[in-house]
DOVOPA-632223 format. One record per residue: x, y, z of N, C-alpha, C in turn. Coordinates in steps of 0.1 Angstrom, whole numbers, padded with zeros to 4 digits, always signed. Last residue first. Example, Ala and Ser with C-alpha at 12.3 -4.5 7.8 and 13.67 -1.06 7.14 Angstrom:
% residues 2
+0128-0022+0071+0137-0011+0071+0129+0000+0079;+0132-0057+0078+0123-0045+0078+0132-0033+0078;
% end
This chain:
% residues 123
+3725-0838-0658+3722-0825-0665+3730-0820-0674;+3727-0846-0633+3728-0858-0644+3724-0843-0662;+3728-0826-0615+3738-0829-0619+3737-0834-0629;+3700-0823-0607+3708-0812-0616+3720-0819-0622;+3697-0843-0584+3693-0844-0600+3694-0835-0612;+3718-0842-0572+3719-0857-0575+3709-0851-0590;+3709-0814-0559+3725-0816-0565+3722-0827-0572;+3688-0820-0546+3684-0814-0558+3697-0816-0566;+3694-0846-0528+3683-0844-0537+3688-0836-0552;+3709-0824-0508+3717-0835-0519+3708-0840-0531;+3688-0807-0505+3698-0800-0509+3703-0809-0516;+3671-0824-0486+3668-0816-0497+3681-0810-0509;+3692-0831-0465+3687-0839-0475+3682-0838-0486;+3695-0806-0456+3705-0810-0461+3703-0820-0472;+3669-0796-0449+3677-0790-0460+3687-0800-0465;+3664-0821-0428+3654-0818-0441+3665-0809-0449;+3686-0812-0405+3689-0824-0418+3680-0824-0427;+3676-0784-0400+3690-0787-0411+3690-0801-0416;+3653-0793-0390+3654-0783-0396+3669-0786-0410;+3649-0827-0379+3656-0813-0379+3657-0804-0396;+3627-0849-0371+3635-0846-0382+3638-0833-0372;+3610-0853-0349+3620-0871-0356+3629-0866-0365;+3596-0847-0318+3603-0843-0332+3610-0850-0341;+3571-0860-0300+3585-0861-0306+3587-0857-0321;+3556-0853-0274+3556-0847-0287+3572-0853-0290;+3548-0871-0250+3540-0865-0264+3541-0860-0273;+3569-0892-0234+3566-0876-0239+3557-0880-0249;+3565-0912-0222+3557-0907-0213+3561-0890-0223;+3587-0937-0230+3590-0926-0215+3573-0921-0209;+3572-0938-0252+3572-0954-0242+3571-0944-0230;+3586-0919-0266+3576-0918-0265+3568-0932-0255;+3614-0925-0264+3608-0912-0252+3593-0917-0257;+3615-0950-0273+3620-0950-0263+3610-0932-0252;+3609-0942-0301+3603-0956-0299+3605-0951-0281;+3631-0920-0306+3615-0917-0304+3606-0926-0299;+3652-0941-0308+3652-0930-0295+3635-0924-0292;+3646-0956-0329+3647-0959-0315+3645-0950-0304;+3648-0933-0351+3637-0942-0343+3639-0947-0335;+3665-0902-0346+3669-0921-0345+3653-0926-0342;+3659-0880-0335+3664-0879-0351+3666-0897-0354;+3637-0865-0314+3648-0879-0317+3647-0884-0327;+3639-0838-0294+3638-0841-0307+3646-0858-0309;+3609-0833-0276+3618-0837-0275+3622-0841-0286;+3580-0823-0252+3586-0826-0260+3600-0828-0265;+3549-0828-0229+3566-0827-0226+3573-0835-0243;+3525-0808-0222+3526-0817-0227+3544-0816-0227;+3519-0804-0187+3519-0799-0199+3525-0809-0207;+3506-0810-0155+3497-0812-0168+3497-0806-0180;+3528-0810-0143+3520-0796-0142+3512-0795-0155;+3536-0831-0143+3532-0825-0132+3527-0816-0135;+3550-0830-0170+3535-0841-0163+3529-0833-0154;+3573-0814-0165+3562-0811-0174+3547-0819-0171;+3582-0832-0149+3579-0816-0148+3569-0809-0156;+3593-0851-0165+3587-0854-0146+3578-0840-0140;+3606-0841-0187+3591-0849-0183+3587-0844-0174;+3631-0833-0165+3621-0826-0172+3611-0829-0176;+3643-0856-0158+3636-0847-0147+3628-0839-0156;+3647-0871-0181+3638-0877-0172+3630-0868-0167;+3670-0852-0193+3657-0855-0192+3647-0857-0191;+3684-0859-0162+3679-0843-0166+3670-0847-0178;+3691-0884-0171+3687-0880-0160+3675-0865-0156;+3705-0883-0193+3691-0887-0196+3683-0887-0179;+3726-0871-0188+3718-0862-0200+3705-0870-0196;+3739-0889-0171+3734-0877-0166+3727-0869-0174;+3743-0911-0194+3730-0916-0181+3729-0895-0174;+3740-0901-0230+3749-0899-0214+3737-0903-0200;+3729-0897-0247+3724-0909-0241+3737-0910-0228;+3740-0876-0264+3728-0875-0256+3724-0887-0246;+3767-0865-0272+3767-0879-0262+3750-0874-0259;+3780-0845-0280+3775-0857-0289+3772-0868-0283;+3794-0834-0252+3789-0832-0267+3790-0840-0275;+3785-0833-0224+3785-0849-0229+3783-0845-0249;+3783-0809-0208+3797-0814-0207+3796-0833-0219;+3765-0796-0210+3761-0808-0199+3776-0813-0201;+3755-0789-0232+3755-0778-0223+3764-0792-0209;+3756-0808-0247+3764-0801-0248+3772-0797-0236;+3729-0819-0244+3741-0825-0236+3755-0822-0240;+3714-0798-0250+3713-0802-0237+3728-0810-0236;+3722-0802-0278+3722-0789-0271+3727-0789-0258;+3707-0827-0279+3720-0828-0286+3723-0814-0281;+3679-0825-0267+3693-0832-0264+3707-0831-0272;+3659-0799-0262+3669-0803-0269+3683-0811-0264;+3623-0803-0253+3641-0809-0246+3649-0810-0262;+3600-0782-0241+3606-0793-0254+3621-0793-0252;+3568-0779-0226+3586-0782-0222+3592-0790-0237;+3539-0763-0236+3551-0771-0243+3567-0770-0233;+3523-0739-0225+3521-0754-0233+3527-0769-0232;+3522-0715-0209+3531-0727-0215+3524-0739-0220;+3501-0703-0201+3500-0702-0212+3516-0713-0218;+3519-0699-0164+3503-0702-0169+3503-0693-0190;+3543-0719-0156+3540-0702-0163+3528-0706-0171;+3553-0744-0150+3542-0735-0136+3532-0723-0144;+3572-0742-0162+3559-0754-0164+3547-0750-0156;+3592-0732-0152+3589-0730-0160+3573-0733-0165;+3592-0748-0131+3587-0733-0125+3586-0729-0136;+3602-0776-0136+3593-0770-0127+3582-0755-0123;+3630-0764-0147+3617-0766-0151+3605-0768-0146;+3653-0751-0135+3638-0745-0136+3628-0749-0141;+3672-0773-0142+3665-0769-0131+3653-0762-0125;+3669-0773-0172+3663-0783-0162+3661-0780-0153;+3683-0744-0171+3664-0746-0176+3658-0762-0168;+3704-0747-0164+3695-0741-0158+3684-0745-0159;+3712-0768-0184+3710-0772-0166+3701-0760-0160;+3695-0759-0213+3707-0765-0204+3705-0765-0194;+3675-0765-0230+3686-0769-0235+3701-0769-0227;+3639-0763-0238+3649-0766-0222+3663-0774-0229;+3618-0743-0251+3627-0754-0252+3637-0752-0238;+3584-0735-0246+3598-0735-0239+3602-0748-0240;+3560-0725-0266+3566-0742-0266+3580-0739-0257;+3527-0723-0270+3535-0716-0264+3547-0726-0260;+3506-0726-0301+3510-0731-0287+3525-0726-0282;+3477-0723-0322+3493-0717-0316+3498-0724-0305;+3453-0726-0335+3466-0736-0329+3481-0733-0328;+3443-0698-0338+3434-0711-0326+3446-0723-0327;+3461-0689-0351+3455-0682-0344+3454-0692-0330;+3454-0703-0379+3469-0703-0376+3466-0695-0355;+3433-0706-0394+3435-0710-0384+3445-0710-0372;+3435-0686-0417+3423-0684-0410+3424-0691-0398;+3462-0691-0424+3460-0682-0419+3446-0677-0411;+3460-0719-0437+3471-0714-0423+3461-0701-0418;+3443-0729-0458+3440-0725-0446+3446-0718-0432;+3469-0742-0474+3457-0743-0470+3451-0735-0458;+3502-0731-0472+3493-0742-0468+3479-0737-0466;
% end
């Protein structure tokens, strides 16, 4: 990419993902640690960790959630979150987060991947 490297420096940012009860617990004190940036909430992880696997919209996943924002604000960092569903991004970003993630790492490959199969194949 263009220019990464002469800029790459000045837009770094320091991003603690929060993926299970600990970490919600500590988020507060995470969010405290002066050069944090970023609380970023993995829900599909998170509500693993949380006893709700494949359930992110579990009311106790979205409780913990909540709380994390709530923590991040407070301590005037920006609060992130991945939501692979528009609705869901439509919804945290309404919430009060700033950074929403809308794709994953593996579904870009995977999508990539069927792509290239679909047009080798006709080959």
């Amino acid at each position: 990419i263009k220019g990464y490297h002469a800029n790459a420096r000045a837009q770094q940012m320091l991003v603690a993902q929060i993926e299970c009860e600990k970490g919600v617990a500590n988020a507060g004190a995470i969010a405290a640690v002066p050069g944090v940036d970023v609380l970023f909430v993995g829900p599909g992880d998170l509500s693993a960790n949380m006893g709700a696997m494949g359930n992110p919209n579990a009311a106790h996943v979205q409780e913990a959630i909540a709380s994390v924002l709530a923590a991040a604000q407070a301590h005037g960092k920006a609060a992130g979150i991945l939501a692979p569903q528009q609705a869901d991004a439509e919804r945290y970003l309404k919430a009060g987060f700033t950074m929403v993630a809308v794709g994953s790492d593996m579904g870009l490959l995977a999508r990539g991947s069927d792509d290239l199969i679909a047009r080798f194949k006709r080959l």
